[in-house]
N, C-alpha and C positions, 0 to 999 in steps of 0.2 A: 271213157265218155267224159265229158266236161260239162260242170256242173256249175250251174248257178246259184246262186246264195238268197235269192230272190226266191218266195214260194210261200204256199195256203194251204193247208189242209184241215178237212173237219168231219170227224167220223162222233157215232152215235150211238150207244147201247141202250137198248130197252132193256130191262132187270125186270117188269114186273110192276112191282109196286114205285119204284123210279125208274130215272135217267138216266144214264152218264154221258155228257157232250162235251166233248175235247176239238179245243184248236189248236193249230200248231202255227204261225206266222213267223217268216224270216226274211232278212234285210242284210245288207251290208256289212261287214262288221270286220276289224282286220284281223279278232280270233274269236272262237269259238264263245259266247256270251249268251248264257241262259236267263231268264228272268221267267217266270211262276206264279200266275192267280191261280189259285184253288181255294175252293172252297174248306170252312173250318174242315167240315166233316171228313173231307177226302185228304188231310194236309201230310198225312201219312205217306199218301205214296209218291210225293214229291223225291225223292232219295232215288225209287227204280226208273221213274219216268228222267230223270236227270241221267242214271247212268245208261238208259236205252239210248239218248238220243247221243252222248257224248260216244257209242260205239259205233256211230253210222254217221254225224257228221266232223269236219274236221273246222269250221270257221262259217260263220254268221250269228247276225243276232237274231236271238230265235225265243218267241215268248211263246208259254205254253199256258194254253187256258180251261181249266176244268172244274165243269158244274155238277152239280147233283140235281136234278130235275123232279119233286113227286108228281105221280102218275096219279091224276086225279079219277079217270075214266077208271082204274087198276080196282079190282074187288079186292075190300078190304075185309078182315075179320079181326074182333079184338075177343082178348079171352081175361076172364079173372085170375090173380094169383089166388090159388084157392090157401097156399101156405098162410101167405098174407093174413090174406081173409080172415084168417080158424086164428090166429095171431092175435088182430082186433079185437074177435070178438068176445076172445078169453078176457084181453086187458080192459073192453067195456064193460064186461059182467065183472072183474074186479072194483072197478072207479065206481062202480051204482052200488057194491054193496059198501062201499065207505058213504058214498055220496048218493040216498036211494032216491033223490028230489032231480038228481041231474036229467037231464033230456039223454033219451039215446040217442046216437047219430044217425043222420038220416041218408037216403040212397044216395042221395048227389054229396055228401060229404065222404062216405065210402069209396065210391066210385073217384073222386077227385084224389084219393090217399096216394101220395109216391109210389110208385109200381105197384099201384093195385093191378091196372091195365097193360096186358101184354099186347102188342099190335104186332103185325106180320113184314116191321121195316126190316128193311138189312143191315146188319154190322158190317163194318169197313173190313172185314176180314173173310165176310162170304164176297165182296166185292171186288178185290183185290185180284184173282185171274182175270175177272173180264175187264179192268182198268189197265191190268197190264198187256191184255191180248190189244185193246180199244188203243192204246197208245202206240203198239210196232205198228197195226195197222195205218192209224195217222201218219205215221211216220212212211210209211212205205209211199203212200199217196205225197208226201211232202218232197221227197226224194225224188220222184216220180215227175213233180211239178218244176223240180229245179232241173232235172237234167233235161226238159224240154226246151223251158229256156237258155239252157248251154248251152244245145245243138243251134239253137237260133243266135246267139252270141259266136260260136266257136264259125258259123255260116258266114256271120259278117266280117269277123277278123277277115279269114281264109279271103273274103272278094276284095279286102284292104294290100292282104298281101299280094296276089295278085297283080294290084295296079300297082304297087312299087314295085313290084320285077319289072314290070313294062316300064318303070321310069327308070331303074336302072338299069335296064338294056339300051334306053336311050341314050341316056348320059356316057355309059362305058365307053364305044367307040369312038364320041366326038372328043375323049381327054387330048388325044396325042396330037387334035387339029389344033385343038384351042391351045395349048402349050405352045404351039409351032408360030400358030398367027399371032399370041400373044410378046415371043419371044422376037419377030421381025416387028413389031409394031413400038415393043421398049426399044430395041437396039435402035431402031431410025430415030429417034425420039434421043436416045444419049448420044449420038452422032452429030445430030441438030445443036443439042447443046451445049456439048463439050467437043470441038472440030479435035482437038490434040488428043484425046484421049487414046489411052494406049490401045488397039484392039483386041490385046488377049485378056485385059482388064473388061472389056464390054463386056468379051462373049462370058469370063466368068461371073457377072454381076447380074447378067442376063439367064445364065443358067444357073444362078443359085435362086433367082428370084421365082423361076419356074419349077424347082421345086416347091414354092410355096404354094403356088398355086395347083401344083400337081391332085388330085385328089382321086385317085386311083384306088389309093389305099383304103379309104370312106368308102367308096362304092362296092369293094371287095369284103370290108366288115357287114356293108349292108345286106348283103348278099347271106353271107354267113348265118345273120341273126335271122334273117328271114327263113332259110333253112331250120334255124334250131325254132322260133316259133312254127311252124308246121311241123317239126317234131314233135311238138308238146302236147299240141293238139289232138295228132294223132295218138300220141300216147295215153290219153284224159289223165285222170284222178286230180288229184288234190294242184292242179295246175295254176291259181293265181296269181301268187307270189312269185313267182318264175317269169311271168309273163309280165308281169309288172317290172320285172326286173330287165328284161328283154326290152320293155317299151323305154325306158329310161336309156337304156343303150345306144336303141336306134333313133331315140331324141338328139343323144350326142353326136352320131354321123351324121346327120341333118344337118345340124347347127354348123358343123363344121364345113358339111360341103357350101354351105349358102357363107360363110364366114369366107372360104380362098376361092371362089366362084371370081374367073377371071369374064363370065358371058353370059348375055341376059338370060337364054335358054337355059344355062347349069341353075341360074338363081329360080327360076320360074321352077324348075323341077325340084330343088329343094325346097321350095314354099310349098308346092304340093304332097311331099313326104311329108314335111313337118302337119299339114293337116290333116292326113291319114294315119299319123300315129298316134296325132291328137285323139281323134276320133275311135280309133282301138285301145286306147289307154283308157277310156271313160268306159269304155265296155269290158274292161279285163277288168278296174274294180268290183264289176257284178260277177265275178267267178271264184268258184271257191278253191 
């Protein structure tokens, strides 16, 4: 399959007394480029969430987004440290009998003490399987998202390649006309100009000149690369750099056929190459 670099995902755990909501967003990138908001709480599992997504993708930039959400609706219960507690209240009965005018402390002064109050949040560590389940998941959905738009990318190549077979099935036959018409059209032409010229001297200047313009050879690489991109295609995985490479190729036998093009139909058919490759080249950088 062929896979896009373009993609969204956002999955959601409920814990209870929190949340966990993870995005995953990807874009273009020429390698593999992670970048990470998390929150403090959760900054811990940056390290597994990096190495999951680095075994499933090979290139995009790709930010990963995770919050901790408290669940306000969630029933809460708080408990005393009674350790605590019995702790205080030794050291207050110590302090009144130095000091027997002091005030005791009062319940909201208690109750405010450093872990006096146990409440029923999560430690990052009872949290940590569903962050790591919450993250392949995301991932899977992201994956999921890119190789849809593949098949839609890999869909548009495929109808690009297509119409270059059809231009160059056109072109192919008409080379050995256009060579022929082109090579009576110079020889009358250096006859005209030069009456004494030797005739074996024409016909070789005439036939060296039509190799130039021969372009048999372009249209037979065109062919070729067009094969190996529908190779690649059908072979998916990690196919964009291939393909970019492949477009740069078939840029060059473009350029060239429209460069020794002796006839407007060759030129008009290599202007419309050069805009079909154009056109699948903008679309192979969205491939990973």
């Amino acid at each position: 399959m062929i896979h896009s670099m373009t993609g969204f995902a956002v999955q959601t755990r409920d814990l209870g007394p929190v949340s966990l909501h993870l995005e995953l967003r990807s874009v273009n990138s020429r390698y593999l480029d992670l970048s990470f908001r998390i929150v403090e709480d959760l900054r811990q599992a940056e390290p597994a969430i990096r190495e999951q997504i680095a075994a499933r993708l090979t290139r995009g930039k790709v930010e990963c987004r995770l919050n901790l959400h408290a669940n306000d609706a969630a029933p809460r219960s708080l408990a005393l440290n009674n350790t605590l507690l019995g702790q205080l209240t030794e050291a207050q009965a110590a302090v009144r009998r130095q000091f027997p005018d002091a005030a005791p402390m009062s319940v909201g002064e208690v109750l405010r003490w450093p872990g006096m109050l146990a409440d029923d949040s999560l430690a990052f560590e009872q949290m940590q399987p569903a962050i790591a389940e919450l993250a392949g998941a995301a991932l899977d959905e992201l994956v999921a998202t890119r190789r849809r738009e593949g098949d839609k990318l890999a869909a548009m190549i495929r109808e690009r390649v297509v119409r270059m077979r059809e231009l160059v099935a056109v072109a192919t036959p008409r080379m050995p006309a256009i060579v022929a018409e082109y090579q009576d059209k110079l020889t009358a032409r250096l006859r005209d100009a030069v009456a004494s010229l030797d005739e074996d001297r024409v016909r070789q200047e005439v036939a060296l000149f039509a190799q130039r313009i021969d372009v048999a050879e372009e249209l037979s690489r065109l062919a070729t690369h067009l094969d190996e991109v529908e190779r690649i295609l059908k072979a998916g995985g990690a196919a964009g750099k291939r393909l970019d490479f492949l477009m740069q190729e078939l840029n060059r036998e473009a350029n060239t056929l429209a460069s020794k093009s002796a006839a407007t139909d060759i030129t008009g058919i290599a202007m419309e190459l050069k805009v079909l490759i154009e056109q699948m080249r903008e679309q192979v950088q969205n491939i990973e």
